[in-house]
C-alpha positions as CSV (number, residue, x, y, z in Angstrom):
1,X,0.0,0.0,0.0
2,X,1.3,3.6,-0.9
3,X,2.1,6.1,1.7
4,X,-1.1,8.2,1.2
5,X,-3.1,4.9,2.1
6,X,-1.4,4.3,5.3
7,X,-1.3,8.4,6.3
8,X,-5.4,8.4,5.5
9,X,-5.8,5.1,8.3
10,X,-4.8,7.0,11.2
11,X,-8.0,7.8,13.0
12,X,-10.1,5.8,10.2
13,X,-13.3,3.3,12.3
14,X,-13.8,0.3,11.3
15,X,-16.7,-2.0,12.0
16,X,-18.2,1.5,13.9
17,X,-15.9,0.8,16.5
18,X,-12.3,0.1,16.2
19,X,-9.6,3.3,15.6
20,X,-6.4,3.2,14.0
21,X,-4.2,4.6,16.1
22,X,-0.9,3.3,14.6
23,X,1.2,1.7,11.9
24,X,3.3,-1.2,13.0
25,X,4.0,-3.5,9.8
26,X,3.6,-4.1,6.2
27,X,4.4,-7.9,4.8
28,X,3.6,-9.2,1.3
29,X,-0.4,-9.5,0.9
30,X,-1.4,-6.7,4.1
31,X,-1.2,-4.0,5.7
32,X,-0.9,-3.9,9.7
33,X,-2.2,-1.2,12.3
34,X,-2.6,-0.9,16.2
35,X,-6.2,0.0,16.5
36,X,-8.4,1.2,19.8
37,X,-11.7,0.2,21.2
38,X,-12.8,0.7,24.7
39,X,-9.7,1.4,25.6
40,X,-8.2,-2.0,24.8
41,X,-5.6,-2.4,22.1
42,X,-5.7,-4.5,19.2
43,X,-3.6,-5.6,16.0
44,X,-5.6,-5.4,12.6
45,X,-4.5,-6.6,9.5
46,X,-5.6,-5.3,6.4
47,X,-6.2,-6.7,2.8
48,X,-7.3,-4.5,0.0
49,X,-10.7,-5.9,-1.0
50,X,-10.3,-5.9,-4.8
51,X,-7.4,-8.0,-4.1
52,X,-7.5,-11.8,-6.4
53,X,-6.3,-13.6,-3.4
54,X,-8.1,-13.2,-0.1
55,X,-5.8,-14.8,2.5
56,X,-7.5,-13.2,5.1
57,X,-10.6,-15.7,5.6
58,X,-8.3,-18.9,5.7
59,X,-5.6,-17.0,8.5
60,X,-9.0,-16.3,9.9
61,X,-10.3,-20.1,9.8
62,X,-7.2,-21.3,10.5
63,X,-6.6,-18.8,13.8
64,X,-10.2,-20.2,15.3
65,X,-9.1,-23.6,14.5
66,X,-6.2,-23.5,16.1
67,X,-7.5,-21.6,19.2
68,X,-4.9,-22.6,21.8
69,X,-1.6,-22.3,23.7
70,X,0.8,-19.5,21.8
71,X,-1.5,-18.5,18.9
72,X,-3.2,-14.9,18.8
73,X,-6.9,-15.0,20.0
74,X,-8.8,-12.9,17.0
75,X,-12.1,-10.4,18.2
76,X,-13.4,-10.4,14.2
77,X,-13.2,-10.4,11.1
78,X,-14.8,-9.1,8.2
79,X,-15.0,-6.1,5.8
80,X,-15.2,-2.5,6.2
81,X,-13.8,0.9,4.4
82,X,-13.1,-1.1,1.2
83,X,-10.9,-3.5,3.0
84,X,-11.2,-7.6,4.4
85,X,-10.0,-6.7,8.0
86,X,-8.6,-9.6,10.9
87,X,-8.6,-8.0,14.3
88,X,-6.6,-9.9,16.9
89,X,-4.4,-9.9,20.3
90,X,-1.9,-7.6,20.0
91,X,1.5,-9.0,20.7
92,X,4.8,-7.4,20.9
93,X,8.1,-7.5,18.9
94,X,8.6,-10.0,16.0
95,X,12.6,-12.0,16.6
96,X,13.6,-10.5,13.0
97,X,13.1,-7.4,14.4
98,X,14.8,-8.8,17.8
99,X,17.4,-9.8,15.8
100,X,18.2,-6.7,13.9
101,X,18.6,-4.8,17.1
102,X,21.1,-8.0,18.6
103,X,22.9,-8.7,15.4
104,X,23.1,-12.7,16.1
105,X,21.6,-13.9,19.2
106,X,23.7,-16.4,21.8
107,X,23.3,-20.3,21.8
108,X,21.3,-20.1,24.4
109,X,18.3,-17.8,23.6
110,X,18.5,-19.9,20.2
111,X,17.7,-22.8,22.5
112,X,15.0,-21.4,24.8
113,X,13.4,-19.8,20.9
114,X,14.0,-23.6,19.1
115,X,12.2,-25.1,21.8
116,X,9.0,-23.0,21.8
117,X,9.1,-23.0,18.5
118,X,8.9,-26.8,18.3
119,X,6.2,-26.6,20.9
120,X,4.0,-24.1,19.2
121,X,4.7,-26.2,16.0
122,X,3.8,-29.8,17.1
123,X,0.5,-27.5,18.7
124,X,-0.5,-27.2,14.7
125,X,0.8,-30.0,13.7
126,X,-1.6,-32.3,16.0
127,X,-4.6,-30.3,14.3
128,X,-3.7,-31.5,11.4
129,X,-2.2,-28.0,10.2
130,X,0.9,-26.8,8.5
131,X,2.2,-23.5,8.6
132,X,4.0,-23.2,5.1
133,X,5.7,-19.6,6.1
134,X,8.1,-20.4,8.9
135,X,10.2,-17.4,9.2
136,X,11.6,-15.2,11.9
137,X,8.8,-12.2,11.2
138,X,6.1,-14.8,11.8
139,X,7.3,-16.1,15.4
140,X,6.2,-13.1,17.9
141,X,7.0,-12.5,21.6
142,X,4.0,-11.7,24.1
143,X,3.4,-8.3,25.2
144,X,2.1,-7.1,29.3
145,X,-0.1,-6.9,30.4
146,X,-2.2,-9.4,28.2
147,X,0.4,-11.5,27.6
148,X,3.9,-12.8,29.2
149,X,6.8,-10.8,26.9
150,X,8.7,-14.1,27.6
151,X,6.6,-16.4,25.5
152,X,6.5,-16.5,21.9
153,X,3.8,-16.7,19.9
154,X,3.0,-18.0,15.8
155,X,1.2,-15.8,13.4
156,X,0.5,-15.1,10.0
157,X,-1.4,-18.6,8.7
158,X,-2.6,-17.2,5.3
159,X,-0.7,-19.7,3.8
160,X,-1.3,-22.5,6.0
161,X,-3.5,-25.3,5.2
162,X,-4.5,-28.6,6.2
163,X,-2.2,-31.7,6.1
164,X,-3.4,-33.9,3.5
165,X,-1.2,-37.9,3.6
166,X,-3.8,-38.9,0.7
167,X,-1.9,-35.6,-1.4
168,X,1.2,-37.8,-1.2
169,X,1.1,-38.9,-4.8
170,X,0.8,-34.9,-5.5
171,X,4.4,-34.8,-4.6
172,X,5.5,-36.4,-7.5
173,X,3.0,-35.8,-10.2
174,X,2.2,-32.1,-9.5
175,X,4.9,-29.4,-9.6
176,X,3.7,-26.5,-7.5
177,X,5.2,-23.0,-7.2
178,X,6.9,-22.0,-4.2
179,X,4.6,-21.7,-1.0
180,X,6.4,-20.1,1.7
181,X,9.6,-17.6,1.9
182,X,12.8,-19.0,-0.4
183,X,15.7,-17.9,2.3
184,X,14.0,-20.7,5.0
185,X,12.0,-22.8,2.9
186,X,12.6,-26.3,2.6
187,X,14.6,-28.1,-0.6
188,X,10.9,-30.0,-1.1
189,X,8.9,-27.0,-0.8
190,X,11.7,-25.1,-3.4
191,X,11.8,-28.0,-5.5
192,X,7.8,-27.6,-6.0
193,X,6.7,-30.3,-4.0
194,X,3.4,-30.7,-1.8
195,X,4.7,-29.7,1.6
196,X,4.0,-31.7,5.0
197,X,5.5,-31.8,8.8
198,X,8.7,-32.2,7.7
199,X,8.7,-29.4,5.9
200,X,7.9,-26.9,9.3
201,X,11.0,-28.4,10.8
202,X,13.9,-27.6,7.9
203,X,12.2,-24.2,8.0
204,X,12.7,-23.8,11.6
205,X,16.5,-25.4,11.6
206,X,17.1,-22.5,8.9
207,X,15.5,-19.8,11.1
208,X,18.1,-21.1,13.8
209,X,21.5,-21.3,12.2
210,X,20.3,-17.8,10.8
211,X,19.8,-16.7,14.3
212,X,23.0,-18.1,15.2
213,X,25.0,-17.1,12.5
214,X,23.8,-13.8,11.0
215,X,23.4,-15.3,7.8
216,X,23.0,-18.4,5.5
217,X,25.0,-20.2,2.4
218,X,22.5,-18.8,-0.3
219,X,22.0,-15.4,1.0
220,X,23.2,-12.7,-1.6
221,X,22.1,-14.8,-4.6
222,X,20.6,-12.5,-7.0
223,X,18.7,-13.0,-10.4
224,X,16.2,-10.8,-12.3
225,X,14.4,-13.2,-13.2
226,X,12.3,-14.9,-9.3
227,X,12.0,-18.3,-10.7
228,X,15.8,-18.6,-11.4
229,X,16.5,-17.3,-8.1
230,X,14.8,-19.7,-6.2
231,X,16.3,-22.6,-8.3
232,X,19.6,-20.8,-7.5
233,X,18.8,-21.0,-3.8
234,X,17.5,-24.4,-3.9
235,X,20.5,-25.5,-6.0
236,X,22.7,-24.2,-3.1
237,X,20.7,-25.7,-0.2
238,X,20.9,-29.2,-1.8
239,X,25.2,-28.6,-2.0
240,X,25.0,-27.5,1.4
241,X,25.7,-30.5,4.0
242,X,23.7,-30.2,7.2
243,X,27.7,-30.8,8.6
244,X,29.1,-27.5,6.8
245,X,25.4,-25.7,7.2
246,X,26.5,-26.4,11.1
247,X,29.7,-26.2,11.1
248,X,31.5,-24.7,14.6
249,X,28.2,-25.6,16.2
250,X,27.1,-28.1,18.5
251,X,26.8,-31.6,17.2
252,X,23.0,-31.5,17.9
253,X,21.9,-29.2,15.3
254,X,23.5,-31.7,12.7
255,X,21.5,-34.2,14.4
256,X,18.5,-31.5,14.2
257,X,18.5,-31.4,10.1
258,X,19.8,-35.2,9.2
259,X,16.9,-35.8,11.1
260,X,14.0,-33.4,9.8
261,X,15.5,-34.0,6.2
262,X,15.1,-37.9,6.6
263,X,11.2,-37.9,7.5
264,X,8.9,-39.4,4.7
265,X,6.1,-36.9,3.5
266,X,3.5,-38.4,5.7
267,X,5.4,-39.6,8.5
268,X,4.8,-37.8,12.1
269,X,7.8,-36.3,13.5
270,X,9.3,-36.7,17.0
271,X,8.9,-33.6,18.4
272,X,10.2,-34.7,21.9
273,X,13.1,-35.8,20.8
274,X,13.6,-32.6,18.7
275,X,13.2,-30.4,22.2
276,X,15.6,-32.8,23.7
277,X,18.3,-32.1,21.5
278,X,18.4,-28.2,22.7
279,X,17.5,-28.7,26.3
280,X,21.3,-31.2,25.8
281,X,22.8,-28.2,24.5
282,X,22.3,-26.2,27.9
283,X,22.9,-28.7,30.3
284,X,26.3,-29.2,27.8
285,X,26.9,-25.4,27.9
286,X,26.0,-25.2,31.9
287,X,23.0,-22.8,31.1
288,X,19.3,-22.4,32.7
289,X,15.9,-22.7,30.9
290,X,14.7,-19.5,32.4
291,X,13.6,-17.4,30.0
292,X,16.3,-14.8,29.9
293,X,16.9,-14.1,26.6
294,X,19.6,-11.7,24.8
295,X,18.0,-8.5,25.0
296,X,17.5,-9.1,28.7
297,X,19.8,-6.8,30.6
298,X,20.9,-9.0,33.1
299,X,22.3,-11.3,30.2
300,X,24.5,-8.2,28.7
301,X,27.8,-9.3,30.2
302,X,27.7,-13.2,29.5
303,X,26.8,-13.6,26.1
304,X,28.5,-16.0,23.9
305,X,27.4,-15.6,20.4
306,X,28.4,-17.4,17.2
307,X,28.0,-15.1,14.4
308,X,31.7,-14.5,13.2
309,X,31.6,-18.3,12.0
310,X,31.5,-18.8,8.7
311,X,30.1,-22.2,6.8
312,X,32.1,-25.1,6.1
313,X,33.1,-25.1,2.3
314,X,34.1,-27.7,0.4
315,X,35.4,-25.6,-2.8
316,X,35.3,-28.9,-4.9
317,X,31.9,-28.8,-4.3
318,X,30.8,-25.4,-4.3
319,X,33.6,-23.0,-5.3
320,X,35.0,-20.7,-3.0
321,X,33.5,-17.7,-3.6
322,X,30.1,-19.7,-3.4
323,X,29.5,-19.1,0.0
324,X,29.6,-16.3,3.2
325,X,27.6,-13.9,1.4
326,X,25.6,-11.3,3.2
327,X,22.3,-10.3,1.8
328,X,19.2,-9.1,1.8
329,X,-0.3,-15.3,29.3
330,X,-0.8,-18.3,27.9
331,X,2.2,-20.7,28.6
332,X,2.5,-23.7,26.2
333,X,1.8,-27.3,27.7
334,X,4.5,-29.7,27.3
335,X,3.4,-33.5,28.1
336,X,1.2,-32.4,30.9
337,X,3.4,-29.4,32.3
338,X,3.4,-26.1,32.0
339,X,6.7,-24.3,31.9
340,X,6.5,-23.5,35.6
341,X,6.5,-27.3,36.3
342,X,8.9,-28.1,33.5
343,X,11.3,-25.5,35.0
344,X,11.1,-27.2,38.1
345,X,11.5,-30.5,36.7
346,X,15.0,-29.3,35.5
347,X,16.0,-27.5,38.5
348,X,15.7,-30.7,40.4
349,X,17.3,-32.7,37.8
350,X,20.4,-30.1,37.8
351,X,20.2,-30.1,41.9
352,X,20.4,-33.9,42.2
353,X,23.4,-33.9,40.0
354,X,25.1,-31.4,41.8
355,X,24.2,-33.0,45.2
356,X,25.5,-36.5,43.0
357,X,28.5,-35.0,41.9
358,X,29.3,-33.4,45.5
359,X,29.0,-36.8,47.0
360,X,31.2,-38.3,44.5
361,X,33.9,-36.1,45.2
362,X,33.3,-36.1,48.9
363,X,34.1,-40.0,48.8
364,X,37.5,-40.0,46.1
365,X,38.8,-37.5,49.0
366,X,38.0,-40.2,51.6
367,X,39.7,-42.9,49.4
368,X,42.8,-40.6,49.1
369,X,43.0,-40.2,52.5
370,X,42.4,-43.5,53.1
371,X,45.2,-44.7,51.1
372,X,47.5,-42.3,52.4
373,X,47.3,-43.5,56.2
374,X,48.2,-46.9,55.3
């Protein structure tokens, strides 16, 4: 939308009741505005009405669907002032916008992020949905007093839909175009094939390296033409091992993506296993699942962050100028505990090792002395 359309919103009601106040965002396909009512505040996106594609009314299915932990609750939808509106909870920042402020964020808040990710993701999942967008604008932390600023929350399901196993034949018959954003999309998905659960999870390892890293192999691949482009990028993600993709990083996230890329289509992932793999990373790295995140104050002087690491080139393989190029209050249940109890859960788990590891120590320096009496 042009700059006149936005500057004519402010102070616009819509549906007799809710005032823009504010412009937060524009993405591909709509417009989005803080608006007022009753003194409550509210996110509204906006779709011009004469638009071919109206994603609005499946992100609005989808979003009462998938009513539950870590997804926006929305107050209505409809149309009004020439546009399809979705009003929901407003929510704080986006991590792309977290990130640009941070430059790369440490191990660990990629660890607390990957696991709430995966949590919010296997959420969908078990409804039978996939996302199809998975990308660091779409993943949202909560914002006081409605909502805890620690939590994160998925948005934007215009492009989700629901997880068909009969549409496995549709993955080699049917070429589709590219659903989703090329920089984290999956090879599948970029190779024009019908997307699944498996498909969620690459996304999500891509979001995380990026986090970690700063960047990725095929950023700063350019071509006029956007077909080309993407076959460019999905060229390079193919050459790209999971091992150099990780490389200088814990052995986990290699795990992380031989894993996800070794699914079938139809085949349900384990999500458990998935989560396990970064709490292992913080016990490994002597860190805390508490919620204390980069751009937490208290975290300023500790931070260990990974993004002066390049990725692993083979220049057999992919030439050496191939690669390093910069370019463009509702917590989650995990198997029948909040985070409250699973925080506790690890606490006690780290306490009991301490108190193990104590006691083990405490009885070598009996044994020495032991030995050196007689």
């Amino acid at each position: 939308m042009d700059d006149e359309v936005k500057a004519n919103l402010i102070d616009k009601i819509f549906f007799k009741k809710y005032r823009c106040i504010e412009y937060i965002a524009e993405g591909s396909f709509s417009l989005i505005v803080k608006v007022e009512y009753n003194n409550q505040y509210y996110a509204m996106k906006l779709e011009d009405i004469r638009k071919k594609h109206n994603l609005l009314s499946n992100e609005a299915s989808m979003m009462i669907f998938l009513k539950g932990p870590n997804i926006p609750y929305i107050t209505i939808y409809g149309s009004s002032g020439g546009f399809n509106l979705l009003t929901m909870q407003l929510l704080g920042n986006n991590l792309q916008t977290m990130f640009e402020r941070e430059g790369s964020f440490s191990l660990k808040t990629v660890c607390l992020l990957a696991f709430q990710m995966l949590s919010v993701i296997e959420h969908i999942h078990n409804k039978g949905v996939i996302h199809r967008d998975i990308k660091p604008e779409n993943f949202v932390l909560g914002k006081e007093p409605e909502s805890n600023p620690k939590y994160l929350y998925l948005i934007d399901f215009g492009l989700s839909k629901f997880f068909d196993k009969n549409s496995f034949n549709d993955i080699i018959t049917n070429k589709k175009n590219l659903t989703g954003t090329p920089r984290y999309a999956s090879i599948n998905a970029q190779r024009g094939l019908e997307q699944s659960m498996r498909d969620d999870l690459e996304s999500i390892g891509y979001v995380l390296i990026y986090f970690l890293k700063g960047k990725l192999p095929w950023m700063g691949i350019n071509d006029r033409d956007q077909i080309q482009k993407n076959k460019k990028i999905c060229v390079r993600k193919i050459e790209t091992s999971s091992s150099d993709l990780c490389y200088g990083l814990p052995k986990e996230f290699v795990e992380y993506f031989d894993y996800c890329k070794n699914l079938e289509f139809e085949q349900k992932p384990d999500y458990s296993m998935l989560k396990e793999l970064f709490m292992k990373i913080l016990k490994t790295e002597k860190e805390r699942f508490d919620y204390v995140y980069d751009w937490n104050e208290v975290e300023k002087n500790k931070i260990k962050k990974y993004n002066h690491l390049d990725f692993y080139c083979r220049s057999d393989e992919l030439g050496e100028n191939n690669i390093n190029q910069t370019g463009d209050n509702r917590p989650i249940v995990v198997q029948g505990m909040d985070y409250s109890e699973m925080l506790d859960k690890i606490e006690n788990d780290i306490n009991n090792k301490n108190k193990k590891d104590k006691k083990e120590k405490e009885n070598e320096e009996k044994k020495s002395k032991f030995c050196c009496i007689f």
